[in-house]
C-alpha positions as CSV (number, residue, x, y, z in Angstrom):
1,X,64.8,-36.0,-119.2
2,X,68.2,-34.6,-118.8
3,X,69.6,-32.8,-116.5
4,X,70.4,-34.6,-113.0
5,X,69.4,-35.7,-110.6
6,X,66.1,-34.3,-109.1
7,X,66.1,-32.2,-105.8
8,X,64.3,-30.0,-103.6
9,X,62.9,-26.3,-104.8
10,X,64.6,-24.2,-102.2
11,X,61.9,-21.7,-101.1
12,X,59.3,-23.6,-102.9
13,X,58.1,-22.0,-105.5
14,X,54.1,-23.7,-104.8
15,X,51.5,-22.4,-102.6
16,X,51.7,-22.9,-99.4
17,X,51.9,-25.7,-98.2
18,X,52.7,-27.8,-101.2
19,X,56.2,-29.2,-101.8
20,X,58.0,-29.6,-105.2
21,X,61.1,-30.5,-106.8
22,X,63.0,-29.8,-109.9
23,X,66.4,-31.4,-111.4
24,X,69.3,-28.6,-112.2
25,X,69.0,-27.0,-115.4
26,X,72.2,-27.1,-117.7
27,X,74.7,-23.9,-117.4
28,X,75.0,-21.5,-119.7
29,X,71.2,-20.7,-120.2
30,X,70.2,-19.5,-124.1
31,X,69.9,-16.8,-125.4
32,X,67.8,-14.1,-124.9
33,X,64.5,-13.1,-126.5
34,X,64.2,-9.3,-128.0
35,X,67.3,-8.1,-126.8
36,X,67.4,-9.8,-123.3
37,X,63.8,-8.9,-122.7
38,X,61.3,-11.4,-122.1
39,X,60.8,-14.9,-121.4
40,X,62.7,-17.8,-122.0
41,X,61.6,-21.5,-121.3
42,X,64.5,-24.4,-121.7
43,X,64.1,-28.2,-121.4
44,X,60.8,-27.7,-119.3
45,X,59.5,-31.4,-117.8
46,X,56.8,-32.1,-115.3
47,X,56.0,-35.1,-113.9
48,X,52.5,-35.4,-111.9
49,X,52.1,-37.6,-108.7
50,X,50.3,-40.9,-109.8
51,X,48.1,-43.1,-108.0
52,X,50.6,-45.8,-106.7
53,X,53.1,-42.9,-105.1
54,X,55.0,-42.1,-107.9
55,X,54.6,-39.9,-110.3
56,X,54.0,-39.9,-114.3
57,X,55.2,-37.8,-116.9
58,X,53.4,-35.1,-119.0
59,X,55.7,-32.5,-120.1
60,X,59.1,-33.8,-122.1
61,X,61.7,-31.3,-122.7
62,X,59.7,-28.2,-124.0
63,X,61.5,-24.9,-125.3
64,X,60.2,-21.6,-125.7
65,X,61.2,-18.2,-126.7
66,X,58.6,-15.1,-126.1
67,X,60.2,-11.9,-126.4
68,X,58.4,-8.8,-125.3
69,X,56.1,-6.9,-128.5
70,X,55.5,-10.8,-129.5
71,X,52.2,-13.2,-129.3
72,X,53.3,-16.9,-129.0
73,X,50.8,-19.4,-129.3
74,X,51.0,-22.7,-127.9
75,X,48.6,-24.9,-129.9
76,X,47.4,-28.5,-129.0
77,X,44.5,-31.3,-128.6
78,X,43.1,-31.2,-125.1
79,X,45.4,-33.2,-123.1
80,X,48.8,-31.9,-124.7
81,X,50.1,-30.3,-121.7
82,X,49.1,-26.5,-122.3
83,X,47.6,-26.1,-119.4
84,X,50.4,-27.7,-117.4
85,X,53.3,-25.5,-119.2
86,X,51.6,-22.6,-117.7
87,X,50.8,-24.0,-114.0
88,X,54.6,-24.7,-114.0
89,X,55.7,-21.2,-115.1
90,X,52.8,-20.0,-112.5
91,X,53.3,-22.5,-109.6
92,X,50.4,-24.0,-109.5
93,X,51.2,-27.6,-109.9
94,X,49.7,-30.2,-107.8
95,X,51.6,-31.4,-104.7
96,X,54.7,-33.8,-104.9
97,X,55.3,-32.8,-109.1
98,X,58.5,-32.9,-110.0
99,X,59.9,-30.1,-112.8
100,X,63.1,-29.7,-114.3
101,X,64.5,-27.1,-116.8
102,X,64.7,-23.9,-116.5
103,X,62.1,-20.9,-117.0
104,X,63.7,-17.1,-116.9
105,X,62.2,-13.9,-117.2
106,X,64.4,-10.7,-118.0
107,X,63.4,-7.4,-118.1
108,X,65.0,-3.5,-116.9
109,X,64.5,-4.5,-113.1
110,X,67.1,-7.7,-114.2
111,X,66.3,-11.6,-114.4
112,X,64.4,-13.6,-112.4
113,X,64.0,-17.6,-112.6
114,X,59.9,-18.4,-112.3
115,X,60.5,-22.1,-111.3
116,X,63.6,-21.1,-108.5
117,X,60.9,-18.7,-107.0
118,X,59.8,-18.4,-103.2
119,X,56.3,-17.8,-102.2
120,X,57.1,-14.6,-101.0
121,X,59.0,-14.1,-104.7
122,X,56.4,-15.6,-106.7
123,X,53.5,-13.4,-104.9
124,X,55.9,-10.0,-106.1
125,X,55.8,-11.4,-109.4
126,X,51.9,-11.8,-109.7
127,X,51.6,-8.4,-108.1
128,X,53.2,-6.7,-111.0
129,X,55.1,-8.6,-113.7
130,X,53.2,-11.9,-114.2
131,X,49.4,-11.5,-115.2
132,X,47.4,-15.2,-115.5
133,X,44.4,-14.9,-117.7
134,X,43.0,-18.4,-116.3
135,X,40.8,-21.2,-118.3
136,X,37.8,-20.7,-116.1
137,X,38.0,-17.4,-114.5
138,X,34.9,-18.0,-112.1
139,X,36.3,-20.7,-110.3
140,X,39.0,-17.7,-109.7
141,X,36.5,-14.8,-107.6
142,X,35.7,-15.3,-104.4
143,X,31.8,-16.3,-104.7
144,X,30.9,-13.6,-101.9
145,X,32.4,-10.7,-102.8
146,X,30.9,-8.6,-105.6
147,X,32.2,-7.3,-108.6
148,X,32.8,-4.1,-107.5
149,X,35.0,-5.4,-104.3
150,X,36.9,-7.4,-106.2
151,X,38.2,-4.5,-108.8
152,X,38.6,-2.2,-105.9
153,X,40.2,-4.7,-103.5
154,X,42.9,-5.6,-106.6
155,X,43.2,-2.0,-107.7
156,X,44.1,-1.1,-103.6
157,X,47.9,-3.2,-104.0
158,X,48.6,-1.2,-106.9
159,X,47.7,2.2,-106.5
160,X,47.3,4.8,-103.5
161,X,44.0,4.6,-102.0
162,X,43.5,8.2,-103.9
163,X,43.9,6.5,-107.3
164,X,41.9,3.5,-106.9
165,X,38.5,5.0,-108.0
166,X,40.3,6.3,-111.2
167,X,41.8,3.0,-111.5
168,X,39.0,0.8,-111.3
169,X,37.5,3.1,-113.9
170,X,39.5,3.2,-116.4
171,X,40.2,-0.9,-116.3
172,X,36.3,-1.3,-116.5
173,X,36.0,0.9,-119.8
174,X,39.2,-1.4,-121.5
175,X,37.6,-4.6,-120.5
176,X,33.8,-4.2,-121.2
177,X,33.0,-4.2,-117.6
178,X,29.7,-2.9,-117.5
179,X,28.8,-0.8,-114.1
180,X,25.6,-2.3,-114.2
181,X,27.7,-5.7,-112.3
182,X,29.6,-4.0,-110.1
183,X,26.7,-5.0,-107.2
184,X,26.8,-8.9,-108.8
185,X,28.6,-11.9,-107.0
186,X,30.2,-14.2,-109.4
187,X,26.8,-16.7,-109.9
188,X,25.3,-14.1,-111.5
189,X,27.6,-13.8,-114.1
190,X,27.6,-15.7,-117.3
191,X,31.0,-17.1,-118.5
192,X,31.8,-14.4,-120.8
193,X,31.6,-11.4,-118.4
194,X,33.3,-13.5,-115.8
195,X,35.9,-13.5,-118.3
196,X,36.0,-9.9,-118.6
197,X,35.9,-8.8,-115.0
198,X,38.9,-11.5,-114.4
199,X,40.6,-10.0,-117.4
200,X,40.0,-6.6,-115.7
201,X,41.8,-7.8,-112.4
202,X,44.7,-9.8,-114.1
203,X,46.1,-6.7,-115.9
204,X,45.7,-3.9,-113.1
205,X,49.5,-4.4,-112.2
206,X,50.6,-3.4,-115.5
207,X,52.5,-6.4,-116.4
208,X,55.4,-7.4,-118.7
209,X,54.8,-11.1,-119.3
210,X,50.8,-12.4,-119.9
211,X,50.1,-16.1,-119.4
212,X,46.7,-16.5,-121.3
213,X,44.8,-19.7,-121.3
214,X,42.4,-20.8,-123.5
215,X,40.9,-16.7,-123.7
216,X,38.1,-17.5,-126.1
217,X,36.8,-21.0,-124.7
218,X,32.7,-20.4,-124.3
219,X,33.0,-16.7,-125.9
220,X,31.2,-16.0,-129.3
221,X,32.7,-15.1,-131.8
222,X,32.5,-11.2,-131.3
223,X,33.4,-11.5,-128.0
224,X,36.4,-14.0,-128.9
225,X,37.4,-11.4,-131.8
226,X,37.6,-9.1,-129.1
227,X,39.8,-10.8,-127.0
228,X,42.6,-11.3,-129.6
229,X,42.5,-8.2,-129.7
230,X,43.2,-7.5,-126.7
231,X,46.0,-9.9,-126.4
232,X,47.5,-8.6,-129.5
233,X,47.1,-4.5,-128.2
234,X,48.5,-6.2,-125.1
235,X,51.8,-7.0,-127.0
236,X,52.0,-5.3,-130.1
237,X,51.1,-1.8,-129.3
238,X,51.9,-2.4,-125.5
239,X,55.4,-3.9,-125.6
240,X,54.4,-6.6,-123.4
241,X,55.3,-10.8,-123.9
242,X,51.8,-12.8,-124.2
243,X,51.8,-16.5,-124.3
244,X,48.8,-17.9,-125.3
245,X,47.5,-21.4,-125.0
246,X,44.6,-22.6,-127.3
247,X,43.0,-24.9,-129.5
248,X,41.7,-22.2,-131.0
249,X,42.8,-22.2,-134.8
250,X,41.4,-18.6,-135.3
251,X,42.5,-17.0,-132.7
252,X,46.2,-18.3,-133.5
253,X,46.0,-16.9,-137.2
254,X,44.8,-13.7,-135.4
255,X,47.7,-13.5,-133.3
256,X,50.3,-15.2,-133.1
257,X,53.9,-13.9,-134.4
258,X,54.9,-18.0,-133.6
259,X,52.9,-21.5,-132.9
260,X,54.2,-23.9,-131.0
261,X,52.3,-27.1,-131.8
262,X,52.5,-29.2,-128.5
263,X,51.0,-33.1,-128.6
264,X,51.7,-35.5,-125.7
265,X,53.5,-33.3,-123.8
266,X,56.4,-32.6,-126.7
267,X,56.5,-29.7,-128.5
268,X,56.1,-31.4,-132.3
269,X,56.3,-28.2,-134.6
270,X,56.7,-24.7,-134.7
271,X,57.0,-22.3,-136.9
272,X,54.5,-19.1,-138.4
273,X,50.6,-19.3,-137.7
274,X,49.8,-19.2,-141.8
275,X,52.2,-23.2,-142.2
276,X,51.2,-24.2,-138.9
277,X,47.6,-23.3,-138.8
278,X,46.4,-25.2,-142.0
279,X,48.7,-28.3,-141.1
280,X,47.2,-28.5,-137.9
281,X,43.2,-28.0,-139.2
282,X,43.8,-30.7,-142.1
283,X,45.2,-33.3,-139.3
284,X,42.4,-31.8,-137.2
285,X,39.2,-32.5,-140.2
286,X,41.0,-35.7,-141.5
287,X,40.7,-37.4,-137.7
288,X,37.0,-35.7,-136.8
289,X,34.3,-38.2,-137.1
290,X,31.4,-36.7,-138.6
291,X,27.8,-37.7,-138.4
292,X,26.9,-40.1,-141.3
293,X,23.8,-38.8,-143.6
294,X,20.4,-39.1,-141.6
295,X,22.0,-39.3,-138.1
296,X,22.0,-36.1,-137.4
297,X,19.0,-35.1,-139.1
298,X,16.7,-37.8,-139.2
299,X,13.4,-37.7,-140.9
300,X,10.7,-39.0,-139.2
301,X,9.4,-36.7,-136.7
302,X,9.8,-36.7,-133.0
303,X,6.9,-37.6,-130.4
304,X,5.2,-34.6,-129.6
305,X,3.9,-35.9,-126.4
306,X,7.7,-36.9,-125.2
307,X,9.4,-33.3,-124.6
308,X,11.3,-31.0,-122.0
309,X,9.6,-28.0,-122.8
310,X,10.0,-24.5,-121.7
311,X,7.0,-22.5,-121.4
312,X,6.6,-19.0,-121.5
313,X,9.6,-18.9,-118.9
314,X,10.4,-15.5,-117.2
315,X,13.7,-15.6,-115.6
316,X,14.9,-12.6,-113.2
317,X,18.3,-11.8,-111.3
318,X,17.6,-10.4,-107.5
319,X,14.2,-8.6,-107.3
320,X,13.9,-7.0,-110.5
321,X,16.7,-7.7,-113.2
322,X,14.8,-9.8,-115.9
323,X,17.1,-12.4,-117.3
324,X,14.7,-14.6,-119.7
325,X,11.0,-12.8,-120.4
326,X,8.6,-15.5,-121.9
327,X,11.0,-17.9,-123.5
328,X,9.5,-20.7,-125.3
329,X,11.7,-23.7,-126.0
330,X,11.1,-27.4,-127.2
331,X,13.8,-30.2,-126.5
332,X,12.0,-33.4,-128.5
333,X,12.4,-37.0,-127.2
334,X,15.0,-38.7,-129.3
335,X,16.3,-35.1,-131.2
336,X,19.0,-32.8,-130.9
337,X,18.0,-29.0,-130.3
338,X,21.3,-26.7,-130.8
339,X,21.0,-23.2,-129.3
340,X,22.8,-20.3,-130.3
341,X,23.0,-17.1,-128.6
342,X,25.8,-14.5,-127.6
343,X,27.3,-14.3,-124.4
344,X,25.1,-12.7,-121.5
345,X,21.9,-13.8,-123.4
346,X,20.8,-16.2,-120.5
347,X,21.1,-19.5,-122.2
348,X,23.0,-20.4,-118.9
349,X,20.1,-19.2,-116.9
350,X,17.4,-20.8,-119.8
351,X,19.6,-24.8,-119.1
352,X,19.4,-24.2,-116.0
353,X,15.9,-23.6,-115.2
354,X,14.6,-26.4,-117.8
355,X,17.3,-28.6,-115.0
356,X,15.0,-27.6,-112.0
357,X,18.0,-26.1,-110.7
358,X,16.8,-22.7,-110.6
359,X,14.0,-20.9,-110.0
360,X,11.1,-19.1,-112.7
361,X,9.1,-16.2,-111.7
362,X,6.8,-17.1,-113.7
363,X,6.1,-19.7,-116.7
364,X,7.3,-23.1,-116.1
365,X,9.0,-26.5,-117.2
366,X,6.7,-29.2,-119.1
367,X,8.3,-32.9,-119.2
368,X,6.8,-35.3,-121.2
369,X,3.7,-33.3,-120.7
370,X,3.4,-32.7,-117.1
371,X,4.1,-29.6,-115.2
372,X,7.1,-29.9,-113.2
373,X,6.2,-27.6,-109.7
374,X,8.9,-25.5,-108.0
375,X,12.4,-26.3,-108.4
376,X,15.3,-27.8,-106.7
377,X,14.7,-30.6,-103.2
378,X,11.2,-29.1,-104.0
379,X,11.1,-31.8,-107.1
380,X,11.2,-35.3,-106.2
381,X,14.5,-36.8,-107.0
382,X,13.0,-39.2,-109.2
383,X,12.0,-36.5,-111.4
384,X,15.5,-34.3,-110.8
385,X,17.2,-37.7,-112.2
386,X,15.3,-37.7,-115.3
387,X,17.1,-34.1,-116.5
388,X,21.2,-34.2,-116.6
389,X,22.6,-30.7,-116.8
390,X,26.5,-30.5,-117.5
391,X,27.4,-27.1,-116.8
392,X,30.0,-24.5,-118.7
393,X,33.0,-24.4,-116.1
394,X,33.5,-28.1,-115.4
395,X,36.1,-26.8,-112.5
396,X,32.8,-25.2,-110.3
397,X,30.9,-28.4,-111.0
398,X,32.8,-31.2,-109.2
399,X,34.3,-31.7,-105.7
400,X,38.3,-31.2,-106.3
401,X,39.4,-33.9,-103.7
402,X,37.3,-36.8,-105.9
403,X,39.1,-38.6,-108.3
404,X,37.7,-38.4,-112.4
405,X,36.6,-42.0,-111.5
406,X,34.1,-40.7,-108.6
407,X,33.2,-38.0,-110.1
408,X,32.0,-39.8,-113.3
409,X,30.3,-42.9,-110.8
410,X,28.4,-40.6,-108.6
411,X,25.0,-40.9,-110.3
412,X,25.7,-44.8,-110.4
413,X,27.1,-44.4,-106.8
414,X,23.6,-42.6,-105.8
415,X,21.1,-45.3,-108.0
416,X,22.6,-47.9,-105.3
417,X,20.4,-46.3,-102.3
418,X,23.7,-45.7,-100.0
419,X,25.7,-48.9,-101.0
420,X,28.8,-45.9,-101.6
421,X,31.5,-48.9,-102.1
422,X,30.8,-49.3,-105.8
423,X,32.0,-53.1,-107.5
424,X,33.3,-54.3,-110.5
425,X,29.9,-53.5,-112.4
426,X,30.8,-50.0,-111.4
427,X,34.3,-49.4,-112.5
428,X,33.6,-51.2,-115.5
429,X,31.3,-49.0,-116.1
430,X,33.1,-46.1,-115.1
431,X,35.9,-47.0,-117.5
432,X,33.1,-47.6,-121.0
433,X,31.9,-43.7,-120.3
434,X,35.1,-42.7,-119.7
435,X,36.7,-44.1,-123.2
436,X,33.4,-43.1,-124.8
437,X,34.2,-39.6,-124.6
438,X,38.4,-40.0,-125.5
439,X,39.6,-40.4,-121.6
440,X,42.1,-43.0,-121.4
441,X,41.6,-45.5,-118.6
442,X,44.7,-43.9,-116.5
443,X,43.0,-40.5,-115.6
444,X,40.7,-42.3,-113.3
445,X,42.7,-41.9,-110.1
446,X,43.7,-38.3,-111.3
447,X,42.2,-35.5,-109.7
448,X,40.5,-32.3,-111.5
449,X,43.6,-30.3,-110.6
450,X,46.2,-32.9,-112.6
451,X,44.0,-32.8,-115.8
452,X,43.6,-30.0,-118.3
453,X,40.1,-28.2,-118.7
454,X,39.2,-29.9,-121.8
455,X,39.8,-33.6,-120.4
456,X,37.8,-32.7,-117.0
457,X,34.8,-31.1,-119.2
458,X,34.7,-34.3,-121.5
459,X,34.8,-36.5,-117.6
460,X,31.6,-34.0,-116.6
461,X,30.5,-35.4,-119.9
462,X,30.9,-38.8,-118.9
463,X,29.3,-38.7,-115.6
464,X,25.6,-37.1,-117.3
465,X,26.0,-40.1,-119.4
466,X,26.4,-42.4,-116.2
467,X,22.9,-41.0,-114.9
468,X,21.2,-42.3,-118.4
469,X,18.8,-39.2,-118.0
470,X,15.7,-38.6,-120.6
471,X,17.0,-35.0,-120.9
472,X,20.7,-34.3,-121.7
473,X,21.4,-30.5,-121.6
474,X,25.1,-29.5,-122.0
475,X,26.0,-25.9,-121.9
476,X,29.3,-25.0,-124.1
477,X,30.4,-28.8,-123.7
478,X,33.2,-28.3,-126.2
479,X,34.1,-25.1,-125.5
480,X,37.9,-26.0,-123.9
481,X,38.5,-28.5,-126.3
482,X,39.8,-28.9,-130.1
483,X,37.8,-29.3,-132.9
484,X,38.4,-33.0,-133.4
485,X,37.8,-33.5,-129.8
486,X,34.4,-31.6,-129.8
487,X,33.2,-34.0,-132.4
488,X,34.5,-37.0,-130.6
489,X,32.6,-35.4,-127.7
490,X,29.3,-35.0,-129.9
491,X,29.9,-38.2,-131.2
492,X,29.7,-40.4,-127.7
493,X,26.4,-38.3,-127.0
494,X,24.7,-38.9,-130.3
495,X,25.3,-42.6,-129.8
496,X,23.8,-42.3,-126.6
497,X,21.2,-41.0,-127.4
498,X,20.5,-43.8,-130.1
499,X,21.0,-46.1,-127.4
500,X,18.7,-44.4,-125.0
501,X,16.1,-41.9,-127.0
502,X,17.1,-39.0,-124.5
503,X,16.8,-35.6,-125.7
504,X,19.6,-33.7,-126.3
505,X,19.9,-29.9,-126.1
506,X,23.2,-28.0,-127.1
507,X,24.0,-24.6,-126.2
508,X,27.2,-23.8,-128.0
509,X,28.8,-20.3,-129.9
510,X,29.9,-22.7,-132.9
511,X,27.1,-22.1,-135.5
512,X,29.2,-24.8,-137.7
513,X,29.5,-27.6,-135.3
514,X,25.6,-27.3,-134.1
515,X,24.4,-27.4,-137.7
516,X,26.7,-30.3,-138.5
517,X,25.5,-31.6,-135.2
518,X,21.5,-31.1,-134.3
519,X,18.3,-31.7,-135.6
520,X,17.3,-27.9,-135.6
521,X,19.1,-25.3,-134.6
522,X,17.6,-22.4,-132.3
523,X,18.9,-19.1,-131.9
524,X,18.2,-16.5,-129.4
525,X,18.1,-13.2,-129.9
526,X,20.1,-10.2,-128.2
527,X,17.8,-8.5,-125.9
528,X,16.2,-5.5,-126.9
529,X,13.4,-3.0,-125.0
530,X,11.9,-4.4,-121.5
531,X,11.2,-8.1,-123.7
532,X,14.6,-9.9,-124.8
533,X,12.9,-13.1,-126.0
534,X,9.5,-12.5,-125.5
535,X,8.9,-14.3,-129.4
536,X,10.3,-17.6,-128.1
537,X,13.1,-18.8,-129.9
538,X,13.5,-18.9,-133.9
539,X,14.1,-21.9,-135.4
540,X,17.0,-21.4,-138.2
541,X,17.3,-25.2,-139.7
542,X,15.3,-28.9,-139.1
């Protein structure tokens, strides 16, 4: 990268803390977006800390122009560096990464340089200019503070104490924030109204420049209509710059005014979403493996005696909010059961119960014919083992000082009884899952802050694999990852579970991949009256 020699952020532009560095940018700048408005990104290079003290590169050189009334969309594979453009712009890179380039936002109140920041600098810019629409926006809420706090606690720095009741209001109706969560902590949301409340709390400051990432991952596809809507009433009727990072191919045709196609860190192409768009979905379908005829529906039929098997399950939140009412659901030995349902259904809740990690009121969970009592330490961990759950927000589900190598071992870590040193047998191990689900070998000694979303879902991926359960149940596994990358993804389980027999269960919003995907496809109703699924599930293709 050019540029000079790299030296010391004065300031620091991190957290607390954390120390960075960043090489001189050029003189002269370029120019302007929109009249001298908005934001303007030259020569931008990151280079994250490695495991033998140095540090490896994962941004090269990338340019960007987002004037305000525009939608860019930064477009990629999982792994391209999206995620890491915006920690840069944000501050949020890991400790000892270096960045050079520059990264300048003007507006009336003048021009400030994002990467130059100070703490103090960078926490006046999230206040009111800067708004960060983040890839898992529970990991983001404090878990003990309800919904409610949180929207007045934000709405407080911006507005007089007498105006925070309006204020709170009015961002609630805009976001689909319904009052009935305001008492809720964060657990008790599902992944799309997390989403919303976090939206909500970004955009209280009234901000010129948005920084949205990945906005539709897990949503259905009302609920991700909705939100490129949002982001293009954000810029289009609002005035305000919006830079979006996806994989999302429709929501960049929705959107965008410009796509920038970024792939190992260098931006590639760019150009309008209509040239871009197909380009990037015929690479996308020409690379996808697909499942070959009679893989993923095979004919003869499963072991009725071999099943996890939801029965009659009744689900509630606190003492009296039902969640699930009578839900019947069979995941066969040796098949794969898609489910489909919108967001705030409880198909969350539903994996999570039939995992023994939460509780029924009443009902239960059958495996392979036996009742399984209570839930939790109550279940022997013999029988806890036999069901692997991968969860939605791979960021809430593993330790962030462990290493992707740990993380994935643990269950192979755990069947030693103790022996918490591993061996060759293990990191060989490690390194097959890892390159079964598309990691390359090098991410092992990263850590789940230097990798995007989509490569630390497909490591969560990787570690159910390790624990070789009977029951595989992955909620949204592809959701933060491109279409070619979700079948990979599908892929490595299917041929596990040839391997193996397990049973797989898939809850995903993508009616296409499921059906391309599953043995029979289940969808869920909305809820309706006091009995949301009280039928059970209906069965739409076998």
């Amino acid at each position: 990268m050019a540029g000079g020699a790299p030296r010391a952020r004065a300031g620091g532009a991190q957290p607390a803390g954390l120390r960075a560095q960043r090489a001189a940018a050029p003189a002269g700048g370029g120019a302007l977006v929109s009249g001298g408005a908005g934001l303007v990104v030259e020569g931008l290079g990151v280079r994250l800390p490695d495991d033998r003290g140095g540090t490896a590169a994962v941004l090269h050189d990338v340019d960007l122009r987002v004037g305000r009334g525009r939608v860019v969309v930064l477009l990629g594979p999982s792994g391209a560096g999206k995620s890491t453009t915006l920690a840069a712009l944000l501050g949020l890179l890991p400790a000892r990464s270096l960045v050079r380039g520059t990264a300048t936002w003007e507006d009336l109140d003048g021009r400030q340089d994002l990467l130059e920041a100070d703490t103090a600098a960078r926490g006046r810019l999230r206040r009111g200019t800067v708004a960060w629409l983040p890839q898992a926006p529970l990991s983001t809420l404090t878990p003990v503070m309800t919904v409610g706090a949180h929207l007045r606690e934000t709405a407080a720095v911006h507005a007089a104490r007498s105006r925070v009741p309006d204020l709170v209001a009015r961002a609630a109706r805009r976001h689909d924030v319904d009052p009935a969560w305001w008492g809720r902590l964060p657990t008790q949301l599902s992944g799309g109204q997390g989403q919303r409340v976090s939206n909500a709390l970004s955009l209280l400051g009234d901000p010129g420049l948005v920084l949205a990432d990945e906005p539709t991952a897990g949503l259905d596809p009302a609920r991700a209509r909705a939100a490129g809507d949002l982001l293009s009433a954000l810029a289009h009727d609002e005035g305000r710059a919006v830079l979006v990072v996806t994989h999302d191919l429709r929501l960049a045709e929705q959107v965008a005014d410009e796509v920038v196609v970024l792939d190992a860190g260098r931006t590639v192409d760019r150009g309008t979403p209509g040239e871009l768009v197909a380009r990037v979905r015929a690479a996308g379908h020409h690379h996808a493996p697909h499942p070959t005829p009679g893989e993923a529906r095979r004919g003869a039929p499963a072991d009725a005696s071999r099943s996890l098997r939801a029965d009659g399950l009744t689900v509630v939140r606190g003492r009296s909010a039902v969640v699930l009412d009578g839900v019947d659901l069979v995941v066969p030995h040796d098949r794969t059961t898609g489910l489909m349902a919108p967001s705030g259904a409880g198909k969350t809740t539903l994996l999570r119960t039939l995992a023994l990690l939460h509780p029924a009121r009443s009902g239960g969970v059958v495996l392979d014919g036996s009742a399984v009592p209570g839930w939790g330490h109550r279940v022997p961990a013999r029988v806890r083992r036999r069901v692997a759950y991968v969860a939605q927000d791979p960021r809430g589900a593993v330790d962030p000082r462990w290493p992707l190598g740990r993380v994935v071992a643990e269950p192979l870590l755990l069947a030693q009884r103790g022996d918490r040193t591993g061996g060759p047998g293990v990191r060989g191990r490690v390194l097959e899952l890892l390159g079964r689900v598309g990691l390359p070998a090098d991410l092992v000694t990263r850590r789940p802050d230097q990798v995007s979303g989509g490569q630390l879902q497909r490591a969560v991926v990787a570690r159910a694999l390790a624990q070789d359960p009977d029951y595989l149940l992955l909620d949204e596994p592809t959701s933060m990852v491109d279409a070619a990358t979700a079948d990979e993804v599908l892929a490595a389980v299917h041929r596990h579970q040839h391997e193996t027999g397990c049973g797989v269960l898939v809850a995903a919003h993508d009616e296409e991949l499921l059906r391309r995907w599953c043995d029979t496809v289940a969808e869920l109703p909305t809820r309706s009256g006091d009995h949301p699924w009280s039928e059970g599930a209906r069965h739409t293709g076998e």
